[in-house]
Phi, psi and omega in degrees: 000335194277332173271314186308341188268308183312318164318299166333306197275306178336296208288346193288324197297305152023306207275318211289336188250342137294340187286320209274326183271350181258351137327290180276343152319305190307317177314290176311280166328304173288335169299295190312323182266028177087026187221117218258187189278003186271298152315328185277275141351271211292294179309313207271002167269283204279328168273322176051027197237121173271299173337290192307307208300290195302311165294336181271013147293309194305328218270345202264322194269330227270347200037074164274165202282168181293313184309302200311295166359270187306339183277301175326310201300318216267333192260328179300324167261004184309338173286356168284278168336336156299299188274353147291324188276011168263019156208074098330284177284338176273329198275342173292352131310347238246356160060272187280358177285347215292297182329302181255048152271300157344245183348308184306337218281090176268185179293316162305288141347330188241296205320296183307252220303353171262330178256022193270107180285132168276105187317146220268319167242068182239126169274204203265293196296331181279337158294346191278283183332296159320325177268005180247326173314291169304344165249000161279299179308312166344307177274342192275359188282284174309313186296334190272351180287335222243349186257285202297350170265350175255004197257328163307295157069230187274021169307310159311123154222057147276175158261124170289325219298126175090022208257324165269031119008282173323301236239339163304311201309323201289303209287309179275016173280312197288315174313331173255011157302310177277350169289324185289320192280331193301132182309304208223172200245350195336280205323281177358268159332319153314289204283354179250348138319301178311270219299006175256334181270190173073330162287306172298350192263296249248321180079314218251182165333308231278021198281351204266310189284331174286335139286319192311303206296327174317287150351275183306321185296321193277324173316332188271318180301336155245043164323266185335304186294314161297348179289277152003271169318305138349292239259333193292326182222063173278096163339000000 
């Protein structure tokens, strides 16, 4: 366990210098709105959505309704539900870990775990094991940015503005990691067609699921070719 977890934590650092600075912006924000280190802490264990976490100070001060919530919750996180079915059948090995592999899975998180290589003397239970170390640190990352940024509160008198930043940077370091490592470029290519016409159609936040579903639809049609490709640059 002691290596699987030293694996873990390596591969984490990354994750660990935006969560923790884009926490504590999140930390900060709930403080300036009355809301303490007890809050920050309780969202960032049990809720765990950095997108989500920044809207729910309005939606917690501003008393929007349960209905309202949930529709929000639901167009902000549905892209989660995409990136759960490629560790479906892996996290469902993974047996009583499943419930919080399942939770656990932010964007950062599956980016690392979809480009993470399993070191050549590694069993089946010690990759499992690395791979649940990465999504526990991972939160333990965010939760401690996000405690330290409400234990700051107005002590800080800077302007943040611009500090969650930090988690664009994170996204495109990791994103040409996997361009490098990737057998074939299609998906790549794909998702990023959507996502820019669908940006352009649409203007707002709301281009991600309606890309996402382009995206999976032109990936099943060219089920074969990506297989193909895969298989051509197999070592």
């Amino acid at each position: 366990m002691k290596k699987t977890a030293k694996f873990a934590l390596i591969k984490t650092i990354p994750i660990f210098l935006g969560y923790i600075f884009l926490g504590i912006a999140f930390g900060l924000l709930l403080q300036k709105s009355g809301l303490g280190v007890l809050w920050a802490f309780l969202i960032s264990a049990l809720v765990y959505a950095g997108s989500m976490q920044f809207a729910l100070v309005g939606i917690l001060t501003g008393g929007l309704s349960f209905i309202t919530t949930a529709v929000m919750t639901l167009f902000i996180n549905s892209r989660h539900a995409f990136y759960g079915l490629t560790f479906i059948e892996r996290f469902k090995e993974m047996k009583k870990a499943y419930p919080y592999m399942v939770f656990s899975l932010t964007d950062e998180t599956y980016s690392l775990l979809c480009s993470m290589a399993r070191p050549a003397d590694f069993t089946d239970r010690e990759w499992k094991q690395a791979t649940f170390f990465v999504s526990l640190f991972d939160q333990c990352y965010w939760v401690l940015g996000s405690v330290l940024g409400a234990l700051m509160g107005e002590l800080i008198k800077f302007d943040t503005t611009g500090i969650d930043f930090a988690m664009t940077a994170l996204f495109v370091v990791i994103c040409v990691d996997q361009w490098k490592a990737a057998r074939t470029h299609i998906p790549a290519v794909a998702g990023f067609i959507c996502g820019a016409l669908f940006l352009i159609l649409i203007r707002t936040s709301n281009f991600i699921l309606p890309a996402l579903a382009a995206t999976v639809a032109i990936l099943l049609f060219l089920r074969r070719t990506v297989e193909q490709k895969m298989e051509e640059h197999n070592p």
